[in-house]
Backbone bond lengths (Angstrom), bond angles and torsions (degrees), N, CA, C in turn:
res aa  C-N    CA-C-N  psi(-1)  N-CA   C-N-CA  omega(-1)  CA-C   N-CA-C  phi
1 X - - - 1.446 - - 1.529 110.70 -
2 X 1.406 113.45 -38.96 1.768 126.61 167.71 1.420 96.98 -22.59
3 X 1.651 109.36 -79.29 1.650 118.14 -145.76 1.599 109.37 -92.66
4 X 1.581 112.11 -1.64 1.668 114.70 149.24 1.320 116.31 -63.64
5 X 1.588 126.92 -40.38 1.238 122.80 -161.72 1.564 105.12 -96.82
6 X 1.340 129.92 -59.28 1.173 117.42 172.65 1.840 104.62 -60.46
7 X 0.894 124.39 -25.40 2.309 99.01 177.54 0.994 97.77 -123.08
8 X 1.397 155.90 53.84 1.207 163.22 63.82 1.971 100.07 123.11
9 X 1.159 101.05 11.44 1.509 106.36 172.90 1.589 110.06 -81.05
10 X 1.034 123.26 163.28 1.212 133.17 -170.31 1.492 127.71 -145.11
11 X 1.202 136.92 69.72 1.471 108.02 -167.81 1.298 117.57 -105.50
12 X 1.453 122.40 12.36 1.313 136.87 -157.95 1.947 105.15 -103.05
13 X 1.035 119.18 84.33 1.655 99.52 -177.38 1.282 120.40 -28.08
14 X 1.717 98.85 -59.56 1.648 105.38 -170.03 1.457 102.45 -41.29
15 X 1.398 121.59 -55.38 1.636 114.53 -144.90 1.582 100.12 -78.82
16 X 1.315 110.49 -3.80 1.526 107.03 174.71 1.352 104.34 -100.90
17 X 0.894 143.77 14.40 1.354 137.41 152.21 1.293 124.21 -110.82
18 X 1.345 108.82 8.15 1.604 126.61 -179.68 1.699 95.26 -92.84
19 X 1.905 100.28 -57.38 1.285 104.07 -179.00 1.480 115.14 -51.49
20 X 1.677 118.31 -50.97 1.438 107.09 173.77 1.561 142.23 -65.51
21 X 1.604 98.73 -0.49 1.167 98.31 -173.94 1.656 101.52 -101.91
22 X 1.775 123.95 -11.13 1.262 120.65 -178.76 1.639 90.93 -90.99
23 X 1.116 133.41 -16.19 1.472 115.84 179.13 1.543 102.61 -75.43
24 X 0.945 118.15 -46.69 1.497 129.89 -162.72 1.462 107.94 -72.83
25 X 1.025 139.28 -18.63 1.614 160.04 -158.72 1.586 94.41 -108.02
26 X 1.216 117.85 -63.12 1.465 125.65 173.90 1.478 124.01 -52.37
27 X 1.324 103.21 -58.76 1.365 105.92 177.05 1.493 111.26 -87.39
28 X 1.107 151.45 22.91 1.525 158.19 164.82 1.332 101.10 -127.50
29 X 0.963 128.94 8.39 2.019 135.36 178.60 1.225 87.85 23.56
30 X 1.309 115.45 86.90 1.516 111.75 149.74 1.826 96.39 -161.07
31 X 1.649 94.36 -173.69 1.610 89.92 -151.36 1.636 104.89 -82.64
32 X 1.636 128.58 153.41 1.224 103.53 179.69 1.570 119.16 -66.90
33 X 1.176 122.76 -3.09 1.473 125.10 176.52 1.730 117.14 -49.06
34 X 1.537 94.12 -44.14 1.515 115.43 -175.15 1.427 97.27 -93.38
35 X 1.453 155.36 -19.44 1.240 118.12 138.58 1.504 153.15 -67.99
36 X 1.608 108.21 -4.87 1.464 177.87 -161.42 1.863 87.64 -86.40
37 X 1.173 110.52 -35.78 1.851 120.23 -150.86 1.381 118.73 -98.97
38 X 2.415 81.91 -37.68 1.620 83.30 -173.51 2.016 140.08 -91.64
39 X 0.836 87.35 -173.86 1.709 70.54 -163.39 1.465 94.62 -90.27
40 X 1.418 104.53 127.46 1.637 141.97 -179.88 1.913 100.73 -5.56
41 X 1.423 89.83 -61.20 1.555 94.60 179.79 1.431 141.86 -27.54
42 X 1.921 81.88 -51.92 1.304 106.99 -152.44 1.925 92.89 -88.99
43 X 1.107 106.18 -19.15 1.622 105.74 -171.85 1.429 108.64 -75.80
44 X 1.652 111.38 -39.29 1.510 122.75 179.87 1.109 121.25 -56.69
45 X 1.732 118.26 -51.16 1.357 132.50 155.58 1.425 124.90 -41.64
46 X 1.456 118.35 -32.73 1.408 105.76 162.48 1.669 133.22 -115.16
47 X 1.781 102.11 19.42 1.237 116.14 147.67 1.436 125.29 -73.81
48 X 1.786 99.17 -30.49 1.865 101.71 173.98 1.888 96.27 -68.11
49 X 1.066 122.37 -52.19 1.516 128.57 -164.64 1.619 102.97 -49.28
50 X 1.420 105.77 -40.51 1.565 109.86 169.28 1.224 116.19 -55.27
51 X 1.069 105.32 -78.02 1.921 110.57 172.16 1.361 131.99 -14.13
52 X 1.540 99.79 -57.84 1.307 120.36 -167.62 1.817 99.15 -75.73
53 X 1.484 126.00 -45.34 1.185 112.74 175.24 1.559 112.85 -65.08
54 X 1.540 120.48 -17.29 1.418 101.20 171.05 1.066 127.48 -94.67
55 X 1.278 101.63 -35.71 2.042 94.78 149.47 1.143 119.82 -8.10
56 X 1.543 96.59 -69.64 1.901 105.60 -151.06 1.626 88.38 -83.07
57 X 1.303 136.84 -35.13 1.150 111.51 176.36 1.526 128.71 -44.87
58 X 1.357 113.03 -59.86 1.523 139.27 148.93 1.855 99.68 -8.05
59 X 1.637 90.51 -87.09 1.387 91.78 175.79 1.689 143.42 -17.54
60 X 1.633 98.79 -52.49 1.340 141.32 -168.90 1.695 93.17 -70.66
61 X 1.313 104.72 -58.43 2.038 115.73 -172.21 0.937 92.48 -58.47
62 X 1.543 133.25 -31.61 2.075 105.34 -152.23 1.759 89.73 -108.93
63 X 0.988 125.51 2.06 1.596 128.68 178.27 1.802 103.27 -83.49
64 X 1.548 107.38 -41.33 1.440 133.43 157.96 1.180 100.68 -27.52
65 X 1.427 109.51 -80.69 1.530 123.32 -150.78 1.378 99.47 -78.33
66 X 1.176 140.37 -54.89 1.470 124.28 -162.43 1.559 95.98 -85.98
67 X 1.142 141.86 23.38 1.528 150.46 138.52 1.576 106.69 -68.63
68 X 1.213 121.27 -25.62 1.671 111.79 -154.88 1.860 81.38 -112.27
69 X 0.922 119.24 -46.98 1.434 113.01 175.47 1.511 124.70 -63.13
């Protein structure tokens, strides 16, 4: 699970659905039981929704930084 999360490869199903269900649990503060609940769809759809706001966060920081430099 170490060298999935820091290099972002994955080849393990299980550990990618472990990983998506502690992102998704975390960032929706709720218990993993109840992400555990929801239907496949609906969890994927707001793992992309995750992404995409950290993207642009990402985005946003390095526009930051080479502003201050």
């Amino acid at each position: 699970m170490r060298i999935a999360i820091r290099t972002g490869k994955i080849s393990n199903p299980k550990v990618a659905s472990r990983l998506a269900l502690y992102t998704l649990a975390k960032e929706l503060n709720i218990p993993p039981k109840d992400v555990f609940e929801m239907p496949y769809s609906l969890a994927q759809e707001l793992l992309t929704v995750h992404q995409e706001i950290e993207t642009y966060k990402a985005e946003e920081m390095n526009k930051s930084i080479k502003g201050i430099k």
